[in-house]
Structure formats: structure tokens, C-alpha cells
N, C-alpha and C positions, 0 to 999 in steps of 0.2 A: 424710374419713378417708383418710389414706394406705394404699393397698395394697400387695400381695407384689411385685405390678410393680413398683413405686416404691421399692420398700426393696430391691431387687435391683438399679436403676438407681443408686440412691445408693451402695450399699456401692461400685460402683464409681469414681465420680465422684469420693468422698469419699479413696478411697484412691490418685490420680492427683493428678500436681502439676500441670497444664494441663489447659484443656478440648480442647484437641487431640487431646490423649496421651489422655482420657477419651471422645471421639468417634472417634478412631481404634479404641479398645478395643469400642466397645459400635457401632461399624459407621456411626454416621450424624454429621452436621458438626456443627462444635464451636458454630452455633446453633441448632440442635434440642438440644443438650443445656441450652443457657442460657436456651431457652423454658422447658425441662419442669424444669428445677431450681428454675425461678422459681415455677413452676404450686403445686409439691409445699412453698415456701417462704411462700406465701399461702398456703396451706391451713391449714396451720403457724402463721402468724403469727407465724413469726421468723425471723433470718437464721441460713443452716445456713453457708453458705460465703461468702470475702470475694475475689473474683478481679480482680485485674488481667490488664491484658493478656498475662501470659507468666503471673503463678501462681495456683493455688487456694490458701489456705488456710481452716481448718476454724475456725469460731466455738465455745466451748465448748457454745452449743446442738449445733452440727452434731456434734463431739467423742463429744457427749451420744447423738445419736441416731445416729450409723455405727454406734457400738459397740451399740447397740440393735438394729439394722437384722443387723447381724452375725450376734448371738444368736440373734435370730427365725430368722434363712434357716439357722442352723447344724440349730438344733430339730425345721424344718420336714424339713428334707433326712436328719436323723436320724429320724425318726418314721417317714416316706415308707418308708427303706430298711428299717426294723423292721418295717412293715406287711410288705411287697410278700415280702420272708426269711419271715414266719413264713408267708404264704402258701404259698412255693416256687415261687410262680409269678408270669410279668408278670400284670398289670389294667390296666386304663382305658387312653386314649388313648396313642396313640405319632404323634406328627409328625415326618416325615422330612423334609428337604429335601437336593437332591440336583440336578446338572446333569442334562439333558437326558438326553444317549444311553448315558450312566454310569449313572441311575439308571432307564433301560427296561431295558437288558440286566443288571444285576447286583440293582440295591439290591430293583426292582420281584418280581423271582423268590423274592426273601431275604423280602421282608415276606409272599410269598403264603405260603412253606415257614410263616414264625413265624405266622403268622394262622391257618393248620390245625393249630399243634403247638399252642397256647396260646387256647381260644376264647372265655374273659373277655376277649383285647383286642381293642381298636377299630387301625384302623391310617389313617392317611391321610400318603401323600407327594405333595409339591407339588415339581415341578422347575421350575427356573429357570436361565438360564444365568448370571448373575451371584448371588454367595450372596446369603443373604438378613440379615437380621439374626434371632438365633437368640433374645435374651431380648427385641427389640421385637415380633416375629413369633409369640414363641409356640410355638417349633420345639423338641424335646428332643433331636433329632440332627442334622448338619448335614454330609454328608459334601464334604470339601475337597479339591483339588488344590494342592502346592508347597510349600517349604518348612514347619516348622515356626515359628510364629511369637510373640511374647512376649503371652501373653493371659493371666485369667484364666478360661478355659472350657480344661476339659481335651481333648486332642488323642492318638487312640489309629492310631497305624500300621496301616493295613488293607492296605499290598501299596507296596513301594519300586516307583518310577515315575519316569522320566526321560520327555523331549521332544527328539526328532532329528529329524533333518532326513533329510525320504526322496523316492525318486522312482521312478520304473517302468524297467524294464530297457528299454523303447522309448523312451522320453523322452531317458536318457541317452547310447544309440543316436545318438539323431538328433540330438542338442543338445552333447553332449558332458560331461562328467565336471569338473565344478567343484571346484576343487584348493584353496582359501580363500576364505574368507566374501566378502571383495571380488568373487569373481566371480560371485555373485550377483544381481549388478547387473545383469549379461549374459544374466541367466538368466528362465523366464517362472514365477515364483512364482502359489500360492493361495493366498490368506490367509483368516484369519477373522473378520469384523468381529461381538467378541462384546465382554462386558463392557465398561470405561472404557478400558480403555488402548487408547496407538496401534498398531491392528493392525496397521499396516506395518513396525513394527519387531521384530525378533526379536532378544531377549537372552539370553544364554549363561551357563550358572556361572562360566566363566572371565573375566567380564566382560567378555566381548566382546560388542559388536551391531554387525546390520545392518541398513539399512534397504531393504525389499524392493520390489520394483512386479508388477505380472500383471496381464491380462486378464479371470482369473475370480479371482470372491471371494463369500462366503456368510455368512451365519449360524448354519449348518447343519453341525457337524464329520464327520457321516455324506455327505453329499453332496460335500462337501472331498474327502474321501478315496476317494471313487470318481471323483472326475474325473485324480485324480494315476494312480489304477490305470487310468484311460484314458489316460493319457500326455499330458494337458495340464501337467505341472508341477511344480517342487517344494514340500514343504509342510512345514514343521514340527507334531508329532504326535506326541502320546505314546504310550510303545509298550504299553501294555497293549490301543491300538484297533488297532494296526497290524504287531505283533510276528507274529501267525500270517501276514499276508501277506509277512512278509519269509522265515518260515521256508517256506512255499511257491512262495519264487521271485516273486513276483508284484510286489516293492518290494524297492529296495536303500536303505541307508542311506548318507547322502550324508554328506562329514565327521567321520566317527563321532566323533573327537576333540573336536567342540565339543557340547555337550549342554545340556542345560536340570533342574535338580532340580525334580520335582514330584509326591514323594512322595502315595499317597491317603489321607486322614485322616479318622478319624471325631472331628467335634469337638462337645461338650458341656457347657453353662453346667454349673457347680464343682457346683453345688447338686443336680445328679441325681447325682453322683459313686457313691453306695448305691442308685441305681433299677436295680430288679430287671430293668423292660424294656428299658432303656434296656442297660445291661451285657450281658443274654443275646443282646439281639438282633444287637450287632456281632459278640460270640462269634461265632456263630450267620453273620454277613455275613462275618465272615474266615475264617471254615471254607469257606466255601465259593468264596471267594476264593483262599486256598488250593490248594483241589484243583483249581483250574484256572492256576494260575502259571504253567505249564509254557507256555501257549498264551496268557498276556499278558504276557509277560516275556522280551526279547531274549537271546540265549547272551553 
């Protein structure tokens, strides 16, 4: 028997013209997705979709059962939201996923406030430094850094956020004052060896990059930003972690002119769109997100 997993992985798959473009969307390679379409097509005992190497197209079984698959997840996520409304309140579980030091000091305070207003829910956040996948994992929130991006999981603005490039009023003392990205090179950088991408290179909205070198590097963006405030370095860093230390003298912003967009986003599979929990509690996370802007948000 196919389940709600499964009819939530198709409707995706089935509405994508590659499994690229359908493993890009749903977070994992485009053969994890042509194992599990195969899993859910023996089960079945027919073919849903006919792919070649560049397209998917849909079989009129498959035709047959998107449109199927569609209906169910519309039912279900209508039903959900008509529960949870005539309640007035959230229930049941909430899974947050969230980075590291984002989600100690912001998401973790948010879920303790919602967990003492509302005490039918359960709560549990899992942080990670690279995201997670949100319908493979089970997640119903998944808060994201950088632009917005072409998905179907909806994506709700929690606090506009860039990434500059900063360093310590002794650092630049002693090292001197970097006038374009090429100088750089001259310069002793910290980087952060996090997620896939290469940490040594730092790219800019203006499409500009550089590629950097240093001495120290981490894991760890809390530890990063205290060796820059000891004057080992420059670091690229978004200012919602580093904007009170500029505003108290303790970091200057190097380059102001090249920046990095990486808005914070609360993003969620289409299908909680009407969850009660899911909806109050980002309220609920940007409120209070909010009354603190003043102190994660550069002038």
C-alpha cells in the first residue's frame, strides 16, 4: 500500500520534467529519486512515469494517480486545517529544523514561549548545519538562510538578512584597510568549513567572488566570530550575528558595497499551508524576531 509519504513524493516528481529538477526540489539525487519511484511503481504494478535521460513523462496510469495523489494531499491538508481552526488552537507534534546557533539563540526561546502558551503540543527541534530534507525527514518547519528560491514548499520572510564582510578595529590597525575584493588575497581570512560548498570561496550578489586563504577555520560560526573579535581576521558573516558588535564598536564592516543576500525564511511542505501549528508558531517566531531587529540588523 502506498502511503501519504509516497503520494506527497509523487505529486512532486510527477509535476517536474527531469528527475534533476525533481531531486533538486525534494533535496536529494536524482537516484534516490529513480530508486523510490521504482519502489512505489512495483508496488503498483504499473508504470507511472517513462524517463529518459533529460525527460519524465507521465503514463496515463501515472496521469491517473498525480491527479489522485493531488486530491488526497488537498483533503488531507483541508481536514488538518478544519481540525486544528475549530480547535483554536495548535496539537500534536511540531518538528522544527533549524542551524545550529540560529536555532539555540532564536527558534529554541520561540518553541519554549509556544510550548508554555499551547500545552496539547509536543515540540522537538533538530539542528543541523546543512538543511535537512523537510517531506524525507518528517520536518513541518524548516527555517532557511538566502535567497528565495523556486519550490513547491511554501517560504514565509522571518527578518531581511545579508552577509558582509567584517573585521576588528585592531586587525585593521595592524593589517591595513582592504580597498577590493582582490586584496583579499593579501589579507588573513576565517572561513567556515560548513555545508557542500567550497568554503574558501566567498560570493557576492553582484556576482562577484573571491577566493580566500587563513590560518584559522571551523565548523563552528560562534567560535569564527570570536577569533575575528580577537583580531585574528576577516570573515564573512551575516549581520543578524554580528550587527550588535558593529553597532558597539567592537567589528567594522569591510567593503560595505559587496554583500551577500540571505534573507531568513521559514519554509514549509504546501500541504501544512492551513496548519494551525505550523502558522501560529512562526507568527509567534517573527514577533519576536521583530522586537529584536533593532540589534540583528545593520543601519
Amino acid at each position: 500500500m502506498v502511503g501519504e509519504s509516497d503520494m506527497n513524493f509523487f505529486a512532486v516528481v510527477g509535476q517536474r520534467n527531469s528527475l534533476a529538477e525533481a531531486a533538486l526540489d525534494l533535496g536529494v539525487t536524482a537516484s534516490a529519486v529513480s530508486r523510490r519511484l521504482a519502489r512505489i511503481e512495483d508496488r503498483l504494478g504499473v508504470r507511472l512515469i517513462s524517463r529518459t535521460t533529460r525527460r519524465l513523462s507521465l503514463t496515463s496510469e501515472g496521469e491517473a494517480y498525480l491527479q489522485a495523489c493531488l486530491d488526497i494531499i488537498g483533503r488531507i491538508a483541508t481536514a488538518e486545517g478544519a481540525i486544528s481552526a475549530s480547535r483554536g488552537a495548535p496539537q500534536g507534534l511540531l518538528r522544527v529544523n533549524a542551524t545550529f546557533q540560529f536555532g539555540r539563540e532564536h527558534v529554541a526561546p520561540a518553541l519554549s514561549a509556544f510550548a508554555a502558551r499551547y500545552r496539547d503540543l509536543q515540540t522537538q527541534l533538530v539542528l543541523t548545519d546543512a538543511p535537512c530534507n523537510i517531506v524525507e525527514d518528517g520536518f513541518d518547519l524548516q527555517i532557511r538562510f538566502g535567497e528565495p528560491t523556486a519550490t513547491r514548499h511554501v517560504m514565509a520572510l522571518l527578518l531581511r538578512n545579508r552577509r558582509v564582510l567584517i573585521a576588528s578595529p585592531e586587525y585593521i590597525a595592524a593589517r591595513g584597510l582592504p580597498k577590493r575584493l582582490s586584496d583579499l588575497a593579501h589579507h588573513s581570512c576565517i572561513v567556515l568549513r560548513q555545508e557542500h560548498s567550497a568554503y574558501d570561496v566567498w560570493r557576492f550578489g553582484d556576482d562577484a567572488m573571491v577566493r580566500v586563504a587563513g590560518d584559522m577555520s571551523t565548523n563552528d560560526g560562534e567560535i569564527a566570530v570570536s577569533w575575528v573579535l580577537a583580531g585574528h581576521g576577516i570573515m564573512l558573516r551575516s549581520e543578524w550575528d554580528i550587527a550588535r558588535h558593529v553597532s558597539d564598536g567592537r567589528l567594522d564592516v569591510v567593503l560595505p558595497r559587496h554583500v551577500m543576500r540571505a534573507d531568513i525564511m521559514a519554509v514549509y511542505p504546501e500541504r501544512l499551508n492551513l496548519s494551525a501549528k505550523v502558522r501560529m508558531f512562526i507568527d509567534l517566531l517573527r514577533d519576536r524576531i521583530k522586537e529584536r531587529s533593532g540589534d540583528l540588523q545593520l543601519p
